[in-house]
N, C-alpha and C positions, 0 to 999 in steps of 0.2 A: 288287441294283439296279445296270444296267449304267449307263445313259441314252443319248442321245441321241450317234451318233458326230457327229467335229466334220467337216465336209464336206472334203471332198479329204485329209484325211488317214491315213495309216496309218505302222505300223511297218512298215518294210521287213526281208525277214531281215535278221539278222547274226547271223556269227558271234560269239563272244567268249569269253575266258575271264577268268573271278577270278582276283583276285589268289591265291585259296587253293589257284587249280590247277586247279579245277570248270570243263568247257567248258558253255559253253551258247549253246544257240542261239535266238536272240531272234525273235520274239513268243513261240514255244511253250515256251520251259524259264523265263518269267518264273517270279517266287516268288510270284504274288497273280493272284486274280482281278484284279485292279485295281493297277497298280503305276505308281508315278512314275517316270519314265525322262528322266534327267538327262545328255544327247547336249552332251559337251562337246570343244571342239575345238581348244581352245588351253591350253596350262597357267597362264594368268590368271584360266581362269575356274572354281578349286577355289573362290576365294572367293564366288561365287557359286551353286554347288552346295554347298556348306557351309552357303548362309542358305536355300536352297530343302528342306536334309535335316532342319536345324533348326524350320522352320516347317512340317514334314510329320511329325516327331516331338513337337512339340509340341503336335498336332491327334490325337495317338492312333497315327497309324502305328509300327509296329515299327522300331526304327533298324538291324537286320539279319536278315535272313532266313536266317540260318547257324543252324541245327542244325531246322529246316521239315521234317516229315515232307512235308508235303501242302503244297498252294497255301496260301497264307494269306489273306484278305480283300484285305489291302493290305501295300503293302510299299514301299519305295527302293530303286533301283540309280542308281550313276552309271554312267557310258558316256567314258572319255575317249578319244576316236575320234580312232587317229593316222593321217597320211597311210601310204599300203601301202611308200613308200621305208624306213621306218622297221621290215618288219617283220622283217628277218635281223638285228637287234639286239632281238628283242622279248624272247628269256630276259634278257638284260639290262637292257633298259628296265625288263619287267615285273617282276624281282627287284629292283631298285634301288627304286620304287615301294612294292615289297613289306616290302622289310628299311628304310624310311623309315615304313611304316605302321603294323607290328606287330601291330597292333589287330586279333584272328581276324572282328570282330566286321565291320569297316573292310572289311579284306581279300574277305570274302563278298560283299559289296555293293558291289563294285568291279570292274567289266567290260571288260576292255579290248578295242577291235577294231582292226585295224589294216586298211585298204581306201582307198577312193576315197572321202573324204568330202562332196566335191560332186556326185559319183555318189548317193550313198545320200540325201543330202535333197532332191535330186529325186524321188529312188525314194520317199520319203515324203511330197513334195506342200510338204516346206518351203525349197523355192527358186523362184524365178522370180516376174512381175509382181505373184502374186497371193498372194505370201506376204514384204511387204516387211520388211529386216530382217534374215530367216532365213538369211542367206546365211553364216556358219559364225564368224560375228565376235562372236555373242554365246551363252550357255548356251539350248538348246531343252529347256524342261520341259514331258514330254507325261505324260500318264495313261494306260497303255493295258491294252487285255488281253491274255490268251494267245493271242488271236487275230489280233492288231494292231491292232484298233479303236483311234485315240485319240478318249476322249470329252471331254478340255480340254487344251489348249495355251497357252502362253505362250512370251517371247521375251525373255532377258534375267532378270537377276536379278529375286527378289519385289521390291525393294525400285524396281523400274523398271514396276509394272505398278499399279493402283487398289487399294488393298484389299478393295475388294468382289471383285475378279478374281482375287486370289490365295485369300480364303475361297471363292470358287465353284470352284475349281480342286480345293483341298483338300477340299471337300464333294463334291467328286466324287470324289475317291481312297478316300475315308472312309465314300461311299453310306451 
C-alpha cells in the first residue's frame, strides 16, 4: 500500500553518500518501498531527527537498512544537506561525522549531500507561499518512495506536530 501522494510534493534527486561510503542516489537507491527521509539542514537539528528515528523505530521500522539485500517495506535515512561551499572539505566533514558516529548501523542510514539547499526544496515543492515554514530552518520529515512520491509530510520535529499527525505519518511509512 502506497496511498495517496501529498500534492505538490516530491523528492527531488540527490545525490548522496553514507557515511559507510555507499553512493546513492535518491529517490531511486532509497532502502524501502516506503522510507522516511529526514532532510536536515542545520546541525541543531540531529536532536530532532533523533526523536523522528526514535518514533519510527518504535512503530516497527528497521532502525538501519545496512546489510538489505532487496528494498525493504520501510526503512529511515537522515539527510544532513550541507550548503555546496562546504563540499572540498566533505572527506573531512564526512570522516569526522563518521569516526564521531561509529555505529555501522548509524553510519548506513546516514546520507550526506552537499548542493544548493534552497535550490533543492524548491525542486521539492517545500519552499515558497505555499509551504509556510519549510524554508530550511526546521527538520523536513517526508515519506517517500523510490519513485519520489511523498505520501506524508511534516515540518519540524514530532514533538511540534498533533499526535494524530505524527501517527498518520508513521502509518503511512508502516502501510
Amino acid at each position: 500500500m502506497t496511498g495517496p501522494a501529498v500534492d505538490g510534493l516530491h523528492l527531488a534527486p540527490l545525490r548522496t553518500r553514507a557515511l559507510d561510503g555507499t553512493v546513492r542516489r535518491l529517490p531511486a537507491d532509497l532502502p524501502a518501498q516506503r522510507t522516511l527521509v529526514l532532510l536536515a539542514y542545520r546541525q541543531r537539528h540531529q536532536r530532532d531527527v533523533d526523536a523522528w528515528i526514535a518514533r519510527a523505530v518504535a512503530a516497527g521500522v528497521p532502525a538501519t537498512p545496512r546489510g538489505a539485500a532487496a528494498p525493504l517495506p520501510a526503512a529511515v535515512v537522515e539527510v544532513p544537506f550541507l550548503s555546496a561551499r562546504w563540499r572540498p572539505a566533505r572527506r573531512l566533514i564526512d570522516g569526522g561525522m563518521a569516526r564521531g558516529i561509529a555505529d555501522p548501523d548509524v553510519l548506513a542510514r546516514t546520507l550526506t549531500a552537499y548542493g544548493l539547499p534552497a535550490r533543492h526544496r524548491r525542486a521539492c515543492g517545500l519552499a515558497g507561499p505555499s509551504a509556510p515554514g519549510a524554508d530550511g530552518t526546521e527538520v523536513e520529515a517526508l515519506v517517500v518512495t523510490r519513485t519520489g512520491t511523498v505520501l506524508a509530510h511534516r515540518t519540524g520535529p514530532p514533538s511540534a506536530s498533533a499526535p494524530s499527525d505524527v501517527a498518520a505519518l508513521l502509518a503511512t511509512l508502516t502501510g
